[in-house]
PDB file of N, CA, C, O and CB in Angstrom:
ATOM      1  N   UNK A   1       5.306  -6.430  -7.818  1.00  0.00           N
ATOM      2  CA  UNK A   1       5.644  -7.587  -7.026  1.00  0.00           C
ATOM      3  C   UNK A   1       4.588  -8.662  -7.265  1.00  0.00           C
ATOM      4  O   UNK A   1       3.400  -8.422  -7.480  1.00  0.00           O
ATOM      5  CB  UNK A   1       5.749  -7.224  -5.524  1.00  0.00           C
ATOM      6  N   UNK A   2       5.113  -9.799  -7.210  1.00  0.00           N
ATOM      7  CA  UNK A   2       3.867 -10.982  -7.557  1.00  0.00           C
ATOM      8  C   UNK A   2       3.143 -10.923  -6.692  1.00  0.00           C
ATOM      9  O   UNK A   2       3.429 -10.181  -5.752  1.00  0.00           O
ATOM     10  CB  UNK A   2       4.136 -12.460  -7.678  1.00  0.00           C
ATOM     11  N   UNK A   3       2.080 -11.584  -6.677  1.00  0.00           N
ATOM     12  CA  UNK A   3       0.782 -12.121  -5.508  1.00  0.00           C
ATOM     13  C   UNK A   3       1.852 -13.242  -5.348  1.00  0.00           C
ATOM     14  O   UNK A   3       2.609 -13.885  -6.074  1.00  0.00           O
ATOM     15  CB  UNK A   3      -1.247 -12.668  -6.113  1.00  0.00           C
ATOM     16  N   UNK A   4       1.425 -13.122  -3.603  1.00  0.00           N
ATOM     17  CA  UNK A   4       2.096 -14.751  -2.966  1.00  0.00           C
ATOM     18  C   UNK A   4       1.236 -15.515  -2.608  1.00  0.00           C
ATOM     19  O   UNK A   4       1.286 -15.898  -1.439  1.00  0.00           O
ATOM     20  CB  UNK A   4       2.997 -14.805  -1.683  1.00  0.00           C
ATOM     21  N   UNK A   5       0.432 -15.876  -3.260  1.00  0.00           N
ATOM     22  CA  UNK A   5      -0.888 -16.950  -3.319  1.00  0.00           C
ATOM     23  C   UNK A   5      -2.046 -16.867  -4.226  1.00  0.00           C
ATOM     24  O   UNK A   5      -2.217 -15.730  -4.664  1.00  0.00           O
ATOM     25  CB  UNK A   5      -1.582 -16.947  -2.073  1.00  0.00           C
ATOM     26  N   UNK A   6      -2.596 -17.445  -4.490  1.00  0.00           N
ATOM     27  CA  UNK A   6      -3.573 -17.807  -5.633  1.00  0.00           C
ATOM     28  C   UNK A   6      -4.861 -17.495  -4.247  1.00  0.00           C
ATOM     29  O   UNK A   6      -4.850 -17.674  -3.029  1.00  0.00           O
ATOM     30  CB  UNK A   6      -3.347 -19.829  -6.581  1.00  0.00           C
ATOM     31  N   UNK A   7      -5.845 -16.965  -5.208  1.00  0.00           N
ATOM     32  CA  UNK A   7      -7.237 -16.129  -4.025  1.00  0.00           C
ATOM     33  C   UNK A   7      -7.497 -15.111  -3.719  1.00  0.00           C
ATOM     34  O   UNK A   7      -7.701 -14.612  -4.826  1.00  0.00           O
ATOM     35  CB  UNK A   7      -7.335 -16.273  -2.820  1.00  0.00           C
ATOM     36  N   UNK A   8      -7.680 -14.278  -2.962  1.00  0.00           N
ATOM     37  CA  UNK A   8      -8.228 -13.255  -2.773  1.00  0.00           C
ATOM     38  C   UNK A   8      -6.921 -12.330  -3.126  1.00  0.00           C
ATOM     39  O   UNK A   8      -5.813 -12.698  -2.736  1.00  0.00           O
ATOM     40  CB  UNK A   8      -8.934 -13.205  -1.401  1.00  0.00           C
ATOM     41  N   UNK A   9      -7.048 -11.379  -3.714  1.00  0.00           N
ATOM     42  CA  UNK A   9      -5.983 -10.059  -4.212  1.00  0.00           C
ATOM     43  C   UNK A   9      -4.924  -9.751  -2.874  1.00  0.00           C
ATOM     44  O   UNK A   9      -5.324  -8.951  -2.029  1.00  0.00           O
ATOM     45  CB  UNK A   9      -7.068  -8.339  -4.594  1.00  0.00           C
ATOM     46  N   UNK A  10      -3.728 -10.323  -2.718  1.00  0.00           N
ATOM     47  CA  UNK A  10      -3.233  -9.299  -2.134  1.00  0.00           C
ATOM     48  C   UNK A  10      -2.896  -8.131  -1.797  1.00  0.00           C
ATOM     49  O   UNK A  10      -2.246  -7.595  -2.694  1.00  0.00           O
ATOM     50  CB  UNK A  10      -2.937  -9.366  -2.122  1.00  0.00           C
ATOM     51  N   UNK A  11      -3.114  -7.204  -0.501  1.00  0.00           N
ATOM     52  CA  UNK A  11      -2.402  -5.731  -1.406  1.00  0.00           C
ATOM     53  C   UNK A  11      -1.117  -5.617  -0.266  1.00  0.00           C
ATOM     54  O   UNK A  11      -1.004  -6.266   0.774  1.00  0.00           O
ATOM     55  CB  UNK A  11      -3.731  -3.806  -1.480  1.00  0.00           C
ATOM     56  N   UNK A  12      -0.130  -4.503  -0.851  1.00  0.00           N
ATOM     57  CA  UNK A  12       0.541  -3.925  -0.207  1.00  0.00           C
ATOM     58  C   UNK A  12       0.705  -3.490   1.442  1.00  0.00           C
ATOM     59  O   UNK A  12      -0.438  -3.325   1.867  1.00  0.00           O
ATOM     60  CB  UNK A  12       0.441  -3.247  -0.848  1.00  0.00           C
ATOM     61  N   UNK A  13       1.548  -3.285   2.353  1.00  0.00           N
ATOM     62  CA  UNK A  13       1.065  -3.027   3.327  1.00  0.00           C
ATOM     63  C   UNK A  13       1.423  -1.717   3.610  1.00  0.00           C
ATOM     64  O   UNK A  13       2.590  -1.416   3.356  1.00  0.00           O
ATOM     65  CB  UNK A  13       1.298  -3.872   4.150  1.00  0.00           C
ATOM     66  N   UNK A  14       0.554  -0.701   4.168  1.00  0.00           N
ATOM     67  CA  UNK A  14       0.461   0.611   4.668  1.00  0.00           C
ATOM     68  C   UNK A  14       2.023   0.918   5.225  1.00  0.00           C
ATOM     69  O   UNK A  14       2.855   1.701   4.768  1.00  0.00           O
ATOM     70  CB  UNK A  14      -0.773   0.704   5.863  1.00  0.00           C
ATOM     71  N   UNK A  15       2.091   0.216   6.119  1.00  0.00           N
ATOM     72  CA  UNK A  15       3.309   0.609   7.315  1.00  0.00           C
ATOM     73  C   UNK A  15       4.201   0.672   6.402  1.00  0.00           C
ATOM     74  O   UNK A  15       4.600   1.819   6.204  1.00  0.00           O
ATOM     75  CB  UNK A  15       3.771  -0.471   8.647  1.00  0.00           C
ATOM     76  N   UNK A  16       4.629  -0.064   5.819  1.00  0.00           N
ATOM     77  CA  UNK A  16       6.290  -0.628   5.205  1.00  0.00           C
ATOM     78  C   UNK A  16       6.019   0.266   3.474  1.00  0.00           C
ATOM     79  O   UNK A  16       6.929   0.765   2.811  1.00  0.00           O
ATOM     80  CB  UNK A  16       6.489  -3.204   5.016  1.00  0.00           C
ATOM     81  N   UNK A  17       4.611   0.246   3.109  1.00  0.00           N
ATOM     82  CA  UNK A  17       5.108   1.297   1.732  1.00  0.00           C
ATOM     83  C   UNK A  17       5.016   2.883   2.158  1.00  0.00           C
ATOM     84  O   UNK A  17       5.162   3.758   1.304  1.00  0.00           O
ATOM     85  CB  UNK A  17       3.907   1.085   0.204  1.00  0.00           C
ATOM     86  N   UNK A  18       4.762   3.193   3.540  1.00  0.00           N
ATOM     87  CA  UNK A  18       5.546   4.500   3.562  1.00  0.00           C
ATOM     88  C   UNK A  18       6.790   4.665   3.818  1.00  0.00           C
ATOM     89  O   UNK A  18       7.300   5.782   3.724  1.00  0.00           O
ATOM     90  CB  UNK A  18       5.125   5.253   4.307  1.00  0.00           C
ATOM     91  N   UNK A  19       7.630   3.356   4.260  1.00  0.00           N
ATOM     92  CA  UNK A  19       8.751   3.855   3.833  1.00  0.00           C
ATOM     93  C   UNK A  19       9.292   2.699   2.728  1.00  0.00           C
ATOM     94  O   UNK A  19       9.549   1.586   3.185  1.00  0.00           O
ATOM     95  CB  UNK A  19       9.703   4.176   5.100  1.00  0.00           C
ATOM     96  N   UNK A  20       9.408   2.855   1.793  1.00  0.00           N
ATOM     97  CA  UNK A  20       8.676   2.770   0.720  1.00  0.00           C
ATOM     98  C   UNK A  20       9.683   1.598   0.361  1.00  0.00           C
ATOM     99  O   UNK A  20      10.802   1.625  -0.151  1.00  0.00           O
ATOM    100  CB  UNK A  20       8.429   4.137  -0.245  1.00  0.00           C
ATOM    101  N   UNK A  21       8.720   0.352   0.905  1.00  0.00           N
ATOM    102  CA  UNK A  21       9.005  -0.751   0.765  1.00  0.00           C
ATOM    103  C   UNK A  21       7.984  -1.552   0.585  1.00  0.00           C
ATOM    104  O   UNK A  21       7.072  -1.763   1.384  1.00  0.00           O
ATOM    105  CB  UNK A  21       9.669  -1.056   1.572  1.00  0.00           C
ATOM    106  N   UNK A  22       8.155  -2.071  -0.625  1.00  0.00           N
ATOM    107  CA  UNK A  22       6.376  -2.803  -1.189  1.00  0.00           C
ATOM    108  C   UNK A  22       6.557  -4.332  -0.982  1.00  0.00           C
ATOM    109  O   UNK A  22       7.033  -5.137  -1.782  1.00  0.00           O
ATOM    110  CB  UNK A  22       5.860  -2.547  -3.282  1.00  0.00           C
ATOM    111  N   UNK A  23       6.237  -4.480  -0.159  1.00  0.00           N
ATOM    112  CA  UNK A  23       5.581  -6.075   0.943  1.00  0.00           C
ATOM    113  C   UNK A  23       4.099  -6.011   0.343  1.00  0.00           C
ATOM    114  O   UNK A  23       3.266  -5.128   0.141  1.00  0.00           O
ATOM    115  CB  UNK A  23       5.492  -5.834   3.294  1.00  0.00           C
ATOM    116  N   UNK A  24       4.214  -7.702   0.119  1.00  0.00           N
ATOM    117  CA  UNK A  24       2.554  -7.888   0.222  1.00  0.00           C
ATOM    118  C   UNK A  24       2.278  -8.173   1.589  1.00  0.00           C
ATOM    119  O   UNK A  24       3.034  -8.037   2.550  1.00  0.00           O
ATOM    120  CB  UNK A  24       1.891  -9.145  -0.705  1.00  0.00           C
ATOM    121  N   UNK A  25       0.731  -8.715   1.550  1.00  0.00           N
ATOM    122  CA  UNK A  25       0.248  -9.115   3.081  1.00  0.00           C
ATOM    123  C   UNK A  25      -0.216 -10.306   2.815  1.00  0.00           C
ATOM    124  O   UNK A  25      -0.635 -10.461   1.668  1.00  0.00           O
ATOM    125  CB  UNK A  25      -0.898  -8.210   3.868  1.00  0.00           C
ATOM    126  N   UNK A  26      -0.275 -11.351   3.658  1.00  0.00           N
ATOM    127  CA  UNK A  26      -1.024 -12.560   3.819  1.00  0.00           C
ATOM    128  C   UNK A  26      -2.730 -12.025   4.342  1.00  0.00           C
ATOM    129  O   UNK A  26      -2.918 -11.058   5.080  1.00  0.00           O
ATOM    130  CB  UNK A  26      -0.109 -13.606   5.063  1.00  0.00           C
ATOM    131  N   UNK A  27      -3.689 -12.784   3.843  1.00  0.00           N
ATOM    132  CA  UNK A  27      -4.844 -12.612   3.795  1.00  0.00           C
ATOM    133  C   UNK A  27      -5.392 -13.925   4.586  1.00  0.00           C
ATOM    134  O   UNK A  27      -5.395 -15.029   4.043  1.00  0.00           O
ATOM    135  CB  UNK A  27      -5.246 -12.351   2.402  1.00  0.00           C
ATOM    136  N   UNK A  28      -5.823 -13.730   5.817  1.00  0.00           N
ATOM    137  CA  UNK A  28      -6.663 -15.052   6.764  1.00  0.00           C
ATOM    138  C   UNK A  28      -7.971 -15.146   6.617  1.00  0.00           C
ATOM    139  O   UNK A  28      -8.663 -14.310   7.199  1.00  0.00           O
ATOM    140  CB  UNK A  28      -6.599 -14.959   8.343  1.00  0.00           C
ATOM    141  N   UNK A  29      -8.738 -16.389   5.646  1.00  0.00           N
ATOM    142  CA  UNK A  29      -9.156 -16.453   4.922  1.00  0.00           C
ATOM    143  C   UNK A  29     -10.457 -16.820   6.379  1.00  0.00           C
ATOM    144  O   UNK A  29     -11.636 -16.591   6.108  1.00  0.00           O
ATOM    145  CB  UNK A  29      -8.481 -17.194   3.682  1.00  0.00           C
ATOM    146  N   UNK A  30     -10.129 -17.341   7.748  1.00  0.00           N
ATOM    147  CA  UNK A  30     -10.740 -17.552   8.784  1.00  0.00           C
ATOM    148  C   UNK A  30     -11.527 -16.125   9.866  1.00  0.00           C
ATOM    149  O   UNK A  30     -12.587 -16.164  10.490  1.00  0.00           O
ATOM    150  CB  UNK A  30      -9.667 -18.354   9.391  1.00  0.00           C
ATOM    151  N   UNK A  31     -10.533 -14.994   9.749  1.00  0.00           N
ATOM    152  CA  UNK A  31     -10.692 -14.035  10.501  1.00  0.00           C
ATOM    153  C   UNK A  31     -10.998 -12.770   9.337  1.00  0.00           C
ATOM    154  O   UNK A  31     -11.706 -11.796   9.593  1.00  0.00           O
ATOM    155  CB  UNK A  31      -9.410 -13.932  11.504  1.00  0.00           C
ATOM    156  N   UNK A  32     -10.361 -12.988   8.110  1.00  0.00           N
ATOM    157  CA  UNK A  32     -10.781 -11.534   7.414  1.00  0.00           C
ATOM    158  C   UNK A  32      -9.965 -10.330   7.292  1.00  0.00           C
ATOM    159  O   UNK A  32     -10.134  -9.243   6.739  1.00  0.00           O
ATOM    160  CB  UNK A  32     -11.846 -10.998   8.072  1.00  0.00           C
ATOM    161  N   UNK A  33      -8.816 -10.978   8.132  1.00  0.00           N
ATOM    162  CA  UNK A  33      -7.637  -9.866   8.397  1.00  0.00           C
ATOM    163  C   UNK A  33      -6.351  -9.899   7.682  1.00  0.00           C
ATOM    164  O   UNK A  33      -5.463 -10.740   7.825  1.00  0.00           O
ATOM    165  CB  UNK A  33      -7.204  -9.906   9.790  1.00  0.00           C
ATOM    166  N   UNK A  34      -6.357  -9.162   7.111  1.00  0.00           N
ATOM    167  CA  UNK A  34      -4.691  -8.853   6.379  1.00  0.00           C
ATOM    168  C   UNK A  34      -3.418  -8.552   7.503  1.00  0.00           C
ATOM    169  O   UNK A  34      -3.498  -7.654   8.342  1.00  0.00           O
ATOM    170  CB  UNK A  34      -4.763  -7.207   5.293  1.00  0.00           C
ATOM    171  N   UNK A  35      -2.255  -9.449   7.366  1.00  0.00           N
ATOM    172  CA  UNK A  35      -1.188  -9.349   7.957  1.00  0.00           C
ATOM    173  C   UNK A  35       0.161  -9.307   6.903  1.00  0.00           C
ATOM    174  O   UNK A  35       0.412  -9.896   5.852  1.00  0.00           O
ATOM    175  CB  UNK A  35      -1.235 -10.433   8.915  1.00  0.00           C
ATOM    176  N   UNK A  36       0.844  -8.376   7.675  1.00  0.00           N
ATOM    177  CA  UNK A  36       2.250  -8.085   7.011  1.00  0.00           C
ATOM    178  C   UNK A  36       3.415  -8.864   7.199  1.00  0.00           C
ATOM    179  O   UNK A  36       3.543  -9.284   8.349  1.00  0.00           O
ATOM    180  CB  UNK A  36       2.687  -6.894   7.366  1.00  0.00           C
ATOM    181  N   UNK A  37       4.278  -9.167   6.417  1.00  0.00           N
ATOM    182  CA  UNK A  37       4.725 -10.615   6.757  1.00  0.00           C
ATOM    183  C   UNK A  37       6.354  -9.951   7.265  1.00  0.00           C
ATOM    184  O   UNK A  37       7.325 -10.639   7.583  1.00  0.00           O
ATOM    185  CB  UNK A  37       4.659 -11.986   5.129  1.00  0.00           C
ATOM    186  N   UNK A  38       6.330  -9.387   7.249  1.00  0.00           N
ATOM    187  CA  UNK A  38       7.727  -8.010   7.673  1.00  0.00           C
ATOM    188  C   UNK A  38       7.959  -6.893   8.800  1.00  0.00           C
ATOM    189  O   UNK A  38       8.983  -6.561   9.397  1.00  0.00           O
ATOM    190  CB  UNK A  38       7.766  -6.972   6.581  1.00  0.00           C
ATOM    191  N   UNK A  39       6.136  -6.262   8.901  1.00  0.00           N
ATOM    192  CA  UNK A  39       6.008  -5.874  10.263  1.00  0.00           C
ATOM    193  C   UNK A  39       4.748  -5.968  11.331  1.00  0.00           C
ATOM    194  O   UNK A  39       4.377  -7.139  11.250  1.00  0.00           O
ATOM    195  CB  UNK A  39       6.301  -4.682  10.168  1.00  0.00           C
ATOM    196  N   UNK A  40       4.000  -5.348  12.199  1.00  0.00           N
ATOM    197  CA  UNK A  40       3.191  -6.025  12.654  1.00  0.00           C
ATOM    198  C   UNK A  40       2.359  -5.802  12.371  1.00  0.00           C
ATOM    199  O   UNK A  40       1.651  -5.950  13.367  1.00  0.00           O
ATOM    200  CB  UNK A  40       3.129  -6.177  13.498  1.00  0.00           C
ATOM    201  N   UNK A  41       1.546  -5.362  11.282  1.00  0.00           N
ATOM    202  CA  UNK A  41       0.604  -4.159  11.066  1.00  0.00           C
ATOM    203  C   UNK A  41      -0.364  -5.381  10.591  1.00  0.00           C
ATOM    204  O   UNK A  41      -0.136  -6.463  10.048  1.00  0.00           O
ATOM    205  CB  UNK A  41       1.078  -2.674   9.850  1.00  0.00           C
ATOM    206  N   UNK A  42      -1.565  -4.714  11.046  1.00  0.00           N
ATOM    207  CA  UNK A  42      -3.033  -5.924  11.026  1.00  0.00           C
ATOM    208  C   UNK A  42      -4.139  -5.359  10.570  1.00  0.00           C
ATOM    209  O   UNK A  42      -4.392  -4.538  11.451  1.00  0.00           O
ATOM    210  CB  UNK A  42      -3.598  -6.540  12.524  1.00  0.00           C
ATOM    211  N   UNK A  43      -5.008  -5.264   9.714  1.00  0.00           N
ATOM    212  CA  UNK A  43      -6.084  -4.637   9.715  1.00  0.00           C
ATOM    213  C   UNK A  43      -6.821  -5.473   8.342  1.00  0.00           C
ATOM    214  O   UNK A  43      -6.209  -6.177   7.538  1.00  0.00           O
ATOM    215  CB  UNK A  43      -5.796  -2.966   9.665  1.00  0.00           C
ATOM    216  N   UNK A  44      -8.686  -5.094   8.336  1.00  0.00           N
ATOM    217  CA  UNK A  44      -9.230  -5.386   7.481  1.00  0.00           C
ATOM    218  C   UNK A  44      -8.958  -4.711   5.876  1.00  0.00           C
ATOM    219  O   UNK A  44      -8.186  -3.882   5.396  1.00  0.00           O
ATOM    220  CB  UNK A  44     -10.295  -5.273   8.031  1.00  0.00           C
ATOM    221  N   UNK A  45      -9.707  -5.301   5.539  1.00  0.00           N
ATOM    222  CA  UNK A  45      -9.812  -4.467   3.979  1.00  0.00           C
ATOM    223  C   UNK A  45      -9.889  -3.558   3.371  1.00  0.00           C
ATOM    224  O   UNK A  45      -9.390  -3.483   2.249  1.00  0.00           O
ATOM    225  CB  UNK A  45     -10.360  -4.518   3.439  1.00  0.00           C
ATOM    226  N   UNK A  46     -10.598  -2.516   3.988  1.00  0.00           N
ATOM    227  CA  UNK A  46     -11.099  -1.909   4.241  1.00  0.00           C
ATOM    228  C   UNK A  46     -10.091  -1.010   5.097  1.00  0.00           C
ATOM    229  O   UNK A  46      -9.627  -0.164   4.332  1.00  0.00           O
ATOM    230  CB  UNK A  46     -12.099  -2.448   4.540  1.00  0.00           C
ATOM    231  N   UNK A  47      -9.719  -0.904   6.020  1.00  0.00           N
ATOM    232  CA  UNK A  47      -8.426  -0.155   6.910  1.00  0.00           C
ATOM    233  C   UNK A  47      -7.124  -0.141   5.957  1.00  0.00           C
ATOM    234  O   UNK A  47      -6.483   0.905   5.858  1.00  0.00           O
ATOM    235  CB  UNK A  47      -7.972  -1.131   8.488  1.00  0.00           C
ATOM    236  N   UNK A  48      -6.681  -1.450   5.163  1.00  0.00           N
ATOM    237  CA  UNK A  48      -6.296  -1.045   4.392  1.00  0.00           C
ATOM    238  C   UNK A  48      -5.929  -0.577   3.115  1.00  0.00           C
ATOM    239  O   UNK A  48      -4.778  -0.362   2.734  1.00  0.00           O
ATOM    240  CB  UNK A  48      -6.184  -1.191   4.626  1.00  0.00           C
ATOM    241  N   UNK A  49      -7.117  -0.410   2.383  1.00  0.00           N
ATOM    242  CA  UNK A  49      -7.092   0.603   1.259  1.00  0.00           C
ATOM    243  C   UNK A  49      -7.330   1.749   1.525  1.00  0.00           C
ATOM    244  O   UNK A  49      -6.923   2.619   0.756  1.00  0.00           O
ATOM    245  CB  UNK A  49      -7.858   0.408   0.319  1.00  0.00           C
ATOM    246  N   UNK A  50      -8.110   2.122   2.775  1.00  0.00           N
ATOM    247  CA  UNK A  50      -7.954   3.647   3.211  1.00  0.00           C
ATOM    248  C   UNK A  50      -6.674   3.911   3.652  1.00  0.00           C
ATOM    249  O   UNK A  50      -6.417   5.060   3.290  1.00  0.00           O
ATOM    250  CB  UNK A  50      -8.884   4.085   4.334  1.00  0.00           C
ATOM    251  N   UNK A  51      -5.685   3.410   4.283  1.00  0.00           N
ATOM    252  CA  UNK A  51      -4.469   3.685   4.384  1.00  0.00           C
ATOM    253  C   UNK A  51      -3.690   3.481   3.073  1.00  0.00           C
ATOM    254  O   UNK A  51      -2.665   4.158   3.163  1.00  0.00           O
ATOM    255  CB  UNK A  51      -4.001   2.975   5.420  1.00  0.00           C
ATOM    256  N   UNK A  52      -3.740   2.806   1.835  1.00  0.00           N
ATOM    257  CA  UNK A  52      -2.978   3.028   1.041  1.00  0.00           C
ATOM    258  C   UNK A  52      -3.411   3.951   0.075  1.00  0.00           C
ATOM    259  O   UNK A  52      -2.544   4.271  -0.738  1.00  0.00           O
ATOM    260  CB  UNK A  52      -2.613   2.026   0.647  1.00  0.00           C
ATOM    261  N   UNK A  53      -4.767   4.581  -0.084  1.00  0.00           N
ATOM    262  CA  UNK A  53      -4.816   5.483  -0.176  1.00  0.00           C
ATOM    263  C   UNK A  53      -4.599   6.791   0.068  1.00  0.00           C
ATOM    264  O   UNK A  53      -4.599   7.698  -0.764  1.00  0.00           O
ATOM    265  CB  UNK A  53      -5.160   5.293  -0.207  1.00  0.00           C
ATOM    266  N   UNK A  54      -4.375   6.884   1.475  1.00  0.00           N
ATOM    267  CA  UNK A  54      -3.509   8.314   2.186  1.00  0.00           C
ATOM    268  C   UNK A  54      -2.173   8.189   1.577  1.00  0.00           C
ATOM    269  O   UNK A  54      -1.623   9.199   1.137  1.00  0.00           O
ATOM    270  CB  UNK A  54      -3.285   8.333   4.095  1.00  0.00           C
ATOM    271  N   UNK A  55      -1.589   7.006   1.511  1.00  0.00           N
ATOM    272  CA  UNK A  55       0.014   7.381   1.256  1.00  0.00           C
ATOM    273  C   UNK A  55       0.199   7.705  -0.246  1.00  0.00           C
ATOM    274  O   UNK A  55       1.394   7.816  -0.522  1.00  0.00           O
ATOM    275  CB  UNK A  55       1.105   6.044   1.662  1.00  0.00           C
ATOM    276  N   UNK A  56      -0.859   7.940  -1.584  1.00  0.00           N
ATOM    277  CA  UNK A  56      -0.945   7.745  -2.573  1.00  0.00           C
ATOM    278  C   UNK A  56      -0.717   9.194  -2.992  1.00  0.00           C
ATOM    279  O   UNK A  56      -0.726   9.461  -4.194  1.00  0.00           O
ATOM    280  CB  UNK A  56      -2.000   7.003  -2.861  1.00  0.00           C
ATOM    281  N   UNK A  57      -0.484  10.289  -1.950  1.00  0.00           N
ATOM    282  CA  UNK A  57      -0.364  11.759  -1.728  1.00  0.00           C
ATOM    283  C   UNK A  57       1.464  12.205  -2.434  1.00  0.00           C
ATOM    284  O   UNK A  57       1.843  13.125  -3.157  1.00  0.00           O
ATOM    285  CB  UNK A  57      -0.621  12.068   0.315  1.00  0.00           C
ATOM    286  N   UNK A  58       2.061  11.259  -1.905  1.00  0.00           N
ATOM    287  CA  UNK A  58       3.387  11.132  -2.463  1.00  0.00           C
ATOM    288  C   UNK A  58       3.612  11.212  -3.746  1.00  0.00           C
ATOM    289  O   UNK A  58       4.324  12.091  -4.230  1.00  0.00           O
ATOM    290  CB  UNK A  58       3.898  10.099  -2.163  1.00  0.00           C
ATOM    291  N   UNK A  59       2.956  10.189  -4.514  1.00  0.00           N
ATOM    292  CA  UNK A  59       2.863   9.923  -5.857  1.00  0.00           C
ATOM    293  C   UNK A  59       1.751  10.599  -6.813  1.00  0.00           C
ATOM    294  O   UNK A  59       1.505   9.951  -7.831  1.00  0.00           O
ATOM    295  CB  UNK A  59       2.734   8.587  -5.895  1.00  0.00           C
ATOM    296  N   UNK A  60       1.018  11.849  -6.629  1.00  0.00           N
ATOM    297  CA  UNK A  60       0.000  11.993  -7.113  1.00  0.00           C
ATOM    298  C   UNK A  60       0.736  13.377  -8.635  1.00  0.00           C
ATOM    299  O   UNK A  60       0.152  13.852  -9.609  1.00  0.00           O
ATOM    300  CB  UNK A  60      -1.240  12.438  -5.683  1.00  0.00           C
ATOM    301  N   UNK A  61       1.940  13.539  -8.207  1.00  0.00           N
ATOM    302  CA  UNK A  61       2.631  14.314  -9.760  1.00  0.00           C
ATOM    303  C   UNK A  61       3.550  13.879 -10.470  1.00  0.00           C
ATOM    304  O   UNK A  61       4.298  14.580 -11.151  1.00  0.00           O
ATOM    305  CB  UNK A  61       3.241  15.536  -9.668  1.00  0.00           C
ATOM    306  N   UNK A  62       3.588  12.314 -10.347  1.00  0.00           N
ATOM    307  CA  UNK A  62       4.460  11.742 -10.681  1.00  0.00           C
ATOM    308  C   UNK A  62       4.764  11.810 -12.479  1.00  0.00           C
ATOM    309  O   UNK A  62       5.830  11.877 -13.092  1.00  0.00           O
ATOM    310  CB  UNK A  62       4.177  10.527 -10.033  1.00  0.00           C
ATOM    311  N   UNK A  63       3.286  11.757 -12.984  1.00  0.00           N
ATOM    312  CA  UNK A  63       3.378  11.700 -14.334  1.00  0.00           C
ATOM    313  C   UNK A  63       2.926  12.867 -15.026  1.00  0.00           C
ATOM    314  O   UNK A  63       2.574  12.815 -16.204  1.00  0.00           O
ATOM    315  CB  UNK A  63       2.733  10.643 -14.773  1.00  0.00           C
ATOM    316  N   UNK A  64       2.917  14.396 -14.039  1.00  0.00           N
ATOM    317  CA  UNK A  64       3.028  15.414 -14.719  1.00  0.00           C
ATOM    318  C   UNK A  64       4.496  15.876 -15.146  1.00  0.00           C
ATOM    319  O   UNK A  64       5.536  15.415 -14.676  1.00  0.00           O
ATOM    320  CB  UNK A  64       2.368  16.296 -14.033  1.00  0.00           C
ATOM    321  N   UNK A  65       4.411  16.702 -15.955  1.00  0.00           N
ATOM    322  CA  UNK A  65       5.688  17.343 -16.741  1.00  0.00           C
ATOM    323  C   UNK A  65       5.620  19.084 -16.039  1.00  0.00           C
ATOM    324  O   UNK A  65       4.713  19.889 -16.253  1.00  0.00           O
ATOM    325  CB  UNK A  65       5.391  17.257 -18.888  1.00  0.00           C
ATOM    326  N   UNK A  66       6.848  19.314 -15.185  1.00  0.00           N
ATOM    327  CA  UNK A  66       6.806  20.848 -14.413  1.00  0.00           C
ATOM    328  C   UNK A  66       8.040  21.446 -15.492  1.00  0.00           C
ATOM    329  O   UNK A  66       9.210  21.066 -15.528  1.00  0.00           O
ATOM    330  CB  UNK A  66       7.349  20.868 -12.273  1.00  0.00           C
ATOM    331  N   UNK A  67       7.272  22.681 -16.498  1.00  0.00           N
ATOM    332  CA  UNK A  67       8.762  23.209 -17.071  1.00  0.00           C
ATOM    333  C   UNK A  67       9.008  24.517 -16.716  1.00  0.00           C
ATOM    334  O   UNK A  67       9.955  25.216 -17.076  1.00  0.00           O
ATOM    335  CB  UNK A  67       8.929  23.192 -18.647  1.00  0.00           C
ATOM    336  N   UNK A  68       7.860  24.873 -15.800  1.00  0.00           N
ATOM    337  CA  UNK A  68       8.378  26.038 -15.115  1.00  0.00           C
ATOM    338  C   UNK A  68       8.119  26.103 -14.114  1.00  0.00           C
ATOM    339  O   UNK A  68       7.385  25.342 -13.484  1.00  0.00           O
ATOM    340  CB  UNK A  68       8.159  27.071 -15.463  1.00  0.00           C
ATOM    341  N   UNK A  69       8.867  27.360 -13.623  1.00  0.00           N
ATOM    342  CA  UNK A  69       9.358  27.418 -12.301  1.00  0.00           C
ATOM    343  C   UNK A  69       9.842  28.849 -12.255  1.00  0.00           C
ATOM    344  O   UNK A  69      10.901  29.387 -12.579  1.00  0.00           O
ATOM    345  CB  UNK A  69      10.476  26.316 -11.968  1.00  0.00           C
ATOM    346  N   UNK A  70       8.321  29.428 -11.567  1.00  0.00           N
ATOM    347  CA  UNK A  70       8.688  30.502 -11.495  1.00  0.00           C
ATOM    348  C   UNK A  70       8.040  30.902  -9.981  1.00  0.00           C
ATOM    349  O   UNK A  70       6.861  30.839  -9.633  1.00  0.00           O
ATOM    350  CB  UNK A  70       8.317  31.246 -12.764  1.00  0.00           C
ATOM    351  N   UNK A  71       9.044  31.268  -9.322  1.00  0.00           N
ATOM    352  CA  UNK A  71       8.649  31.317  -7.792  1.00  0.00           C
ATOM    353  C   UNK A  71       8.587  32.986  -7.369  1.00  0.00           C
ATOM    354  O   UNK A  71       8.626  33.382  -6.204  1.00  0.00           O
ATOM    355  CB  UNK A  71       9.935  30.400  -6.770  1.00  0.00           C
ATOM    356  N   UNK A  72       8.489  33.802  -8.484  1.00  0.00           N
ATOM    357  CA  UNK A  72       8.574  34.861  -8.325  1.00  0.00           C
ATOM    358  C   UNK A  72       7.051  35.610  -7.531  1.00  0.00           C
ATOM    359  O   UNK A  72       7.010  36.817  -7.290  1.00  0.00           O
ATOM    360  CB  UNK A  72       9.026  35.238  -9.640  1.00  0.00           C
TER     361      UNK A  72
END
């Protein structure tokens, strides 16, 4: 998804990419706080890369190859 502004990196927002809908956030360049422009979710920089890091649990075998399967 593009950046929706020129400046500081947007990222993704926690709430809405667990269910897995990739929104950026607006960044308040006055307070320091990232806001979601979709739901209400608020936090620093910091709050959220540790939260998009937890949800990164989903995707962590994405680009392995499973050819067996043996559940025996």
């Amino acid at each position: 998804m593009a950046q929706l502004g020129k400046g500081k990196l947007n990222y993704r927002c926690p709430s809405c990419f667990m269910r897995d809908l990739d929104i950026d956030m607006f960044y308040n360049k006055d307070t320091g706080i990232y806001s979601c422009i979709r739901c209400p979710y608020r936090g620093d920089e910091a709050d959220v890369l540790a939260k998009n890091e937890d949800i990164r649990y989903r995707y962590r075998a994405m680009y392995e190859r499973f050819d067996k399967f043996d559940f025996d």
